[in-house]
C-alpha positions in Angstrom: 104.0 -26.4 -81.8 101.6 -27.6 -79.7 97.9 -25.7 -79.2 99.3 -25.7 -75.3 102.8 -23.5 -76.3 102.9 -20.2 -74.8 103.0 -17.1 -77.5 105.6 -14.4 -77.1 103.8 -11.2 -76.1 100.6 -13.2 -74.4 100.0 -12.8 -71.4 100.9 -16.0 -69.4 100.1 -17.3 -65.6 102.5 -19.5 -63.4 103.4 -21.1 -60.7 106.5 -21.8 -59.4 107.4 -25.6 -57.5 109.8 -26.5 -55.2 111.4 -29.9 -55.8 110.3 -31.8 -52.7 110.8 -35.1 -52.6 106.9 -35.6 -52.0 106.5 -37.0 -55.8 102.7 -37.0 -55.1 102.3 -33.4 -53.8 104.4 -32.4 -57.0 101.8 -33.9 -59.1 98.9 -32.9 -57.3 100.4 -28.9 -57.8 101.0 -29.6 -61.8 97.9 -31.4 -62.0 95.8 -28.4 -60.5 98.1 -25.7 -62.7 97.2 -27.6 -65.5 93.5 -28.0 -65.2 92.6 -24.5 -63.8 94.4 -23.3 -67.2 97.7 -22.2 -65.9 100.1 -21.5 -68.6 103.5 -22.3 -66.9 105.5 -24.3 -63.9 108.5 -23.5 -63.0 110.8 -25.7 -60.9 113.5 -24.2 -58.8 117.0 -25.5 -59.1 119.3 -26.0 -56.5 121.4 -29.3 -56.8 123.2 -28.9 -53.8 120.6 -29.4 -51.7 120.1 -33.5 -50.0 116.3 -33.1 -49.8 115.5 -31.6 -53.2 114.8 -33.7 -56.3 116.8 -33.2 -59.6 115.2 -30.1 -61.5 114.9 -31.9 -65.2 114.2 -35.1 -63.8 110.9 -33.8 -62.0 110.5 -31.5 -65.2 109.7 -34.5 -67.1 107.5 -36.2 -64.7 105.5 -33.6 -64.8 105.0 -33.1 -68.2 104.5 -36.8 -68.7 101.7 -36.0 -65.9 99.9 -33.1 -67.4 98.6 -32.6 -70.8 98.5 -28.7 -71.8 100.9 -26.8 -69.4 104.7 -25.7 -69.9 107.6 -26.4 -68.0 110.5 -24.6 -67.3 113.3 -24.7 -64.9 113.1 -21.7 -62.4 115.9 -21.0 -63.0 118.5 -23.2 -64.4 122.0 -23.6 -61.9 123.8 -23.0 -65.1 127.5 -23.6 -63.0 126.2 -26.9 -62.2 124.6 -27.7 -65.9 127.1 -27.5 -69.1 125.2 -25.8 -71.6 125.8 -28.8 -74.4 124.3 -31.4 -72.2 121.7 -28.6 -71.3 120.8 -28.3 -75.1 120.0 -32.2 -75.6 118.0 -32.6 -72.1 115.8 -29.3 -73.2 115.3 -30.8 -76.6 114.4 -33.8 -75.6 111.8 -32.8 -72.8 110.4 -30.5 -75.5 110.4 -33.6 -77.5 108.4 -36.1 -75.6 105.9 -33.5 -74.4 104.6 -32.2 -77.8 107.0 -28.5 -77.4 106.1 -27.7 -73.8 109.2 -27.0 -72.1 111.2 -23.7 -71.8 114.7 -22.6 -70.3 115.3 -20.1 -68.3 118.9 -19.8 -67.3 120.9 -19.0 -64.1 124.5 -17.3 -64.2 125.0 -18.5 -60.5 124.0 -17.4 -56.8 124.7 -19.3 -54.0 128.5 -19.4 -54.7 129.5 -21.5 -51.4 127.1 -24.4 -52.0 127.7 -24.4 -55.7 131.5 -25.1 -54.7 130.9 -27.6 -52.7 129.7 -29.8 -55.7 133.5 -29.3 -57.6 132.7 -26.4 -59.6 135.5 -23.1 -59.8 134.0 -19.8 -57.8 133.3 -17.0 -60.8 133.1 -13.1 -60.1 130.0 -11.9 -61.1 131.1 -10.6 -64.4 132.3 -14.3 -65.5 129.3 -15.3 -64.3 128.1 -13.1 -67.0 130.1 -14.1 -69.8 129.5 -17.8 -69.2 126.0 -17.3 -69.6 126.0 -15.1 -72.7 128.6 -18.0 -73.9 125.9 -20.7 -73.0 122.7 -18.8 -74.7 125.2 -19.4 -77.9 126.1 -23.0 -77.3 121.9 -23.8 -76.5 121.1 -21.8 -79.8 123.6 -23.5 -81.8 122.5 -27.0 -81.1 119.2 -26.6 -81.2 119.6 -25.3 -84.7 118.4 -27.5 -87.9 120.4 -28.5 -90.2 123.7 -31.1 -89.8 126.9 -29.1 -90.2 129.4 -29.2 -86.4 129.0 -26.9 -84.2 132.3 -25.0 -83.5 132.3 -22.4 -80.7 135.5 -20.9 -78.9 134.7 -19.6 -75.2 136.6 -18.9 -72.5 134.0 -20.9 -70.6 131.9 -22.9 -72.7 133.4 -24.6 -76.0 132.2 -27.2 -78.8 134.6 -28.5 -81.1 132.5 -30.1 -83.8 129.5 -31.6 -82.5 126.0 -31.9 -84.7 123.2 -30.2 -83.1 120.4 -31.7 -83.0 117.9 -33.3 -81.6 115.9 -30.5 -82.8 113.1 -29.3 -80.3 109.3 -29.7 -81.1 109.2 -25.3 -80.7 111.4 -22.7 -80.7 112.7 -23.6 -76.7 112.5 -19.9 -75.4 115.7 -18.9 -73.2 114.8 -16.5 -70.7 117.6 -15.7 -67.7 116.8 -14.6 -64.2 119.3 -11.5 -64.3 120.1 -9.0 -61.0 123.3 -7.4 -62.0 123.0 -4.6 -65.0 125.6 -6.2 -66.9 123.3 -9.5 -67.0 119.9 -7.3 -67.4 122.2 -5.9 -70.5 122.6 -9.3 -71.8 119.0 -10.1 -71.3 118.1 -7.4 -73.8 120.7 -8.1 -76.2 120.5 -11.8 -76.7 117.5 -13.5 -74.4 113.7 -14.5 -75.1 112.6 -13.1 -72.0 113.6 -11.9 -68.2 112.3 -14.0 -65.5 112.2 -11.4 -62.7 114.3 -12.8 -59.5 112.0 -12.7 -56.6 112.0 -9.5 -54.1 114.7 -10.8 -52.1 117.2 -10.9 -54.6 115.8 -8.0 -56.5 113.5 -5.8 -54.3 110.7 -4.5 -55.8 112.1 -1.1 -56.3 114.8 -1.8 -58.6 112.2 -3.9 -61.0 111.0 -0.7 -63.1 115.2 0.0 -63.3 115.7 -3.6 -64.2 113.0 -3.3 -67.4 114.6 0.2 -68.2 118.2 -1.4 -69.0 116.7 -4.5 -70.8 114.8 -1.7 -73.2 117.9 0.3 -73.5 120.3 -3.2 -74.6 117.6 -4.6 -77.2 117.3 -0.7 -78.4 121.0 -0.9 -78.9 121.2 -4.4 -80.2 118.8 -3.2 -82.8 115.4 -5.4 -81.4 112.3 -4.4 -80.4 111.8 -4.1 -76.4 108.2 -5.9 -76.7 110.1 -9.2 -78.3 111.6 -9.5 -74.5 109.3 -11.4 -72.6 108.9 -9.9 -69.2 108.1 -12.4 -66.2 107.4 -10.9 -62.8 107.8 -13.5 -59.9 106.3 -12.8 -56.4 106.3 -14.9 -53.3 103.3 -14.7 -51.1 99.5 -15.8 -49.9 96.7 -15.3 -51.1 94.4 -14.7 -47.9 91.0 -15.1 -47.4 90.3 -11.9 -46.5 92.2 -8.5 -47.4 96.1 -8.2 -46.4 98.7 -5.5 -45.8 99.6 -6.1 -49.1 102.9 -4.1 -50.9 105.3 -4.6 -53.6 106.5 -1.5 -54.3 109.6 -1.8 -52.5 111.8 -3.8 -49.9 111.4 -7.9 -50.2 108.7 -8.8 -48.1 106.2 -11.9 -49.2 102.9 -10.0 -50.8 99.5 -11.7 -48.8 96.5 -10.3 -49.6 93.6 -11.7 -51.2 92.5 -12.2 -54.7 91.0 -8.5 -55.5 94.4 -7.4 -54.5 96.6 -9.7 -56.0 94.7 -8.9 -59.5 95.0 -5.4 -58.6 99.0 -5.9 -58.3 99.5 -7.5 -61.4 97.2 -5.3 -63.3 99.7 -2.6 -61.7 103.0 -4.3 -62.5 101.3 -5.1 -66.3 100.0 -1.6 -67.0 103.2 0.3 -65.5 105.7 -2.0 -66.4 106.1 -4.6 -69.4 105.6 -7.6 -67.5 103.5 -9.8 -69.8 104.0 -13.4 -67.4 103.2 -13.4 -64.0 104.6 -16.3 -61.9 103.0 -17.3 -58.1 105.4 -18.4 -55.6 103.4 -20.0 -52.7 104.7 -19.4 -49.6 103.1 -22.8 -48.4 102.5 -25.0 -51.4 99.1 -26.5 -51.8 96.6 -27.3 -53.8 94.3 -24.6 -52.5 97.4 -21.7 -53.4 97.6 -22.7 -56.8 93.8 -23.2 -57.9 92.9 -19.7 -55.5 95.3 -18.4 -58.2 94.2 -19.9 -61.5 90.8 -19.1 -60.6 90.1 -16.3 -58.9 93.2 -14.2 -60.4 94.8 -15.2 -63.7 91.5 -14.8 -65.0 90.3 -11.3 -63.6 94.0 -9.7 -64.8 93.6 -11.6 -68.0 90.0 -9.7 -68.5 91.8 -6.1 -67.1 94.8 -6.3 -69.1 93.4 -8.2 -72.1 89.7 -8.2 -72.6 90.0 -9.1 -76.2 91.2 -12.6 -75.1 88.8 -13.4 -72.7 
């Protein structure tokens, strides 16, 4: 593993990209995530849309741009991504970039677009069991060793492929889940729960969301703290001091950077969100280093003085 890898149970800083086709601005953002000490970027994926680049194709770009930071689709449009090719593209990125790249995974959202592209409509609860079936298939072929691979889904099946190429680290899979079936799954068989931002979760349901991950990995016979916890928020962070609240409804959270620390050190302290993950409402240079400097670092000293 490389010195950059995250560490389950650290706490990690992030900010999340949207694929632009502005190649340079893309690499200015990773650039400025990666030497203000961010920890992750994550890359949103929609393949339906005309003006967005790919997902994994900017993923590596950017890695092959920066030095110490990890990548991670944010999240994975696993409808629109077969889990077996999924396995070798992850592998490989984590590969060529010294173990920087993580998966986070997708059951489905924007059902009418994702149709467009070919793919068969699912109800959320296939949704659901395609991605527990896909966690499996990822797992399986990232796994050492040279016997086939042999899985049966209804979804997702391999019928005696090799795994392999192994990854340079352990690829963590963590899924951005709404539905309490999916949080369910999250606790029984992922990495980690990337929060969905407020408007497809609101705020209030977060603290409910963490409750039924606890109660599945209880059940499943893990320990709660093994499930990385990611909160995502879209927002500003303002010069001066903003209406800022995240306790319920789905509104953007601008305020400036005493506040923002004091919302994280909130939603780290009350909850077990160990990642926190910026979502500029206006990328920019400016966003992303107002955040590696002036908050990462003061919730890092509040919720972790040790490591400071």
């Amino acid at each position: 593993m490389n010195d950059g890898s995250i560490v389950r149970g650290d706490l990690t800083f992030g900010v999340s990209l949207t694929p632009t086709t502005d190649v340079a601005g893309n690499r200015a953002l990773a650039l400025a995530a990666d030497e203000n000490g961010l920890d992750l970027i994550g890359i949103q994926d929609h393949p339906y849309l005309a003006d967005h680049l790919d997902t994994f194709v900017l993923a590596g770009d950017l890695l092959a741009a920066t030095r110490r930071i990890s990548v991670f689709p944010d999240v994975a449009n696993l409808p629109l991504r077969p889990p077996a090719l999924l396995a070798k593209t992850a592998a490989a990125l984590d590969l060529v970039s010294g173990g920087r790249f993580e998966m986070a995974l997708g059951a489905g959202g924007y059902w009418d677009a994702i149709t467009r592209l070919g793919v068969p409509r699912r109800t959320p609860g296939e949704a659901n069991a395609a991605l527990a079936e896909a966690i499996a298939v990822l797992r399986a072929l990232w796994a050492e060793g040279s016997a086939p691979v042999r899985l049966e889904g209804e979804y997702y099946s391999v019928s005696g492929v090799r795994p392999g190429p192994v990854p340079a680290h352990p690829i963590e899979i963590w899924t951005g889940s709404q539905g309490p079936r999916a949080l369910a799954l999250a606790g029984r068989a992922a990495d980690g729960w990337a929060a969905p931002i407020a408007p497809y979760l609101p705020y209030e349901k977060w603290a409910e969301a963490n409750g039924i991950i606890d109660e599945a990995a209880v059940g499943a016979g893990r320990d709660p703290r093994s499930v990385r916890r990611i909160a995502q928020l879209v927002g500003a962070i303002t010069d001066g001091p903003g209406d800022l609240r995240a306790d319920e409804g789905n509104d953007p959270v601008r305020g400036d950077a005493r506040q923002w620390t004091e919302l994280l050190v909130r939603l780290g302290t009350e909850q077990p969100f160990t990642g926190f993950v910026f979502w500029p409402e206006e990328q920019s240079v400016a966003q992303v280093t107002a955040f590696a400097r002036e908050v990462a670092p003061a919730v890092r000293g509040l919720l972790d003085p040790a490591a400071v």
